[in-house]
N, C-alpha and C positions, 0 to 999 in steps of 0.2 A: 848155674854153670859149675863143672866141676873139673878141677885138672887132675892127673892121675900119672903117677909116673909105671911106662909100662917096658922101658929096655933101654940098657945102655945102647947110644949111637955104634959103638965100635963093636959090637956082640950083634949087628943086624948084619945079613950078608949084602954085598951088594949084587941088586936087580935082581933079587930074589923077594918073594914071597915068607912072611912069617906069621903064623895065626897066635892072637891072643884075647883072651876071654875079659874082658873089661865092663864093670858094672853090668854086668845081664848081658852085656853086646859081646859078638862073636866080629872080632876087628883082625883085616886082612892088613901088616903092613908091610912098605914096598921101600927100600932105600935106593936111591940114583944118586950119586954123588954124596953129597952130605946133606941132602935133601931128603926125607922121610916123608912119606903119603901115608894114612888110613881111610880104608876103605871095610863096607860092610865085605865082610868074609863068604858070604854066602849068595851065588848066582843069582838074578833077579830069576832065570828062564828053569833052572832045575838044579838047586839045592846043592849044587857041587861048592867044594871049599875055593874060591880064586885065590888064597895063598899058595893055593896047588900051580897054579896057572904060570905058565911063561909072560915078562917081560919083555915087549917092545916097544921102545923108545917112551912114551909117558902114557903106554896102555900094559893090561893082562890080559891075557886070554884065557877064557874058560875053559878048565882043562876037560868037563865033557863034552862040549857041544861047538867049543871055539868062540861063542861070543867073545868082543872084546870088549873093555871097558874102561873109560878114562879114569888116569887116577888122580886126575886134580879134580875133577868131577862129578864121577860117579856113573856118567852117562853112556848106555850101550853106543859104538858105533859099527857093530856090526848085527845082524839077526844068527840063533833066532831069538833073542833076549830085545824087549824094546821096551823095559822098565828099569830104571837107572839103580845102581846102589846106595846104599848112605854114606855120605863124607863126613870125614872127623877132623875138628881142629886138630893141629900139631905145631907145638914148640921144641926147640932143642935149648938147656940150659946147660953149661955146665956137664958139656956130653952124656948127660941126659934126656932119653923123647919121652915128653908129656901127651897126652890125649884131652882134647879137652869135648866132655858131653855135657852136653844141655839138659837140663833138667825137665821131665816128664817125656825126654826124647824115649818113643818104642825100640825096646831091643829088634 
């Protein structure tokens, strides 16, 4: 397992999307509040960036196609995507957001 400091908390905007490249992984993060989500950055359904994607309420939508996707979980709940994204641990220290990946975890 490995933690990785990837952005100060105060430098994310809020309910906005920010793409960053972490260990091989292409990581979409989402701030609500002082709560920070990572999610895989890239649509289960067609390769679009969902840091592109609008926020609603604890989902994104994919800015090509409209799937959405939970971001505490990764899981489409609309079509046409029915293959979920990857989740990433996250900690805040110190207004600091860490990322934490598992090791042998596929980019």
């Amino acid at each position: 397992m490995t933690r990785i400091r990837v952005a100060a908390l105060a430098d994310l905007p809020a309910e906005r999307g920010v793409r960053v490249a972490v260990a091989g992984h292409r990581v979409a993060l989402f701030r609500l509040g002082e709560d920070v989500y990572a999610i895989g950055d890239e649509c289960s359904h067609a390769e679009a960036s969902l840091a592109e994607g609008e926020v609603f309420d604890d989902e994104v939508e994919c800015p090509r196609h409209g799937s959405a996707f939970d971001l505490r979980t990764g899981a489409p709940s609309t079509l046409p995507a029915t293959k979920p994204v990857p989740v990433y641990g996250v900690s805040i220290t110190d207004g600091d957001v860490f990322l934490t990946i598992e090791e042998g975890e596929a980019p």
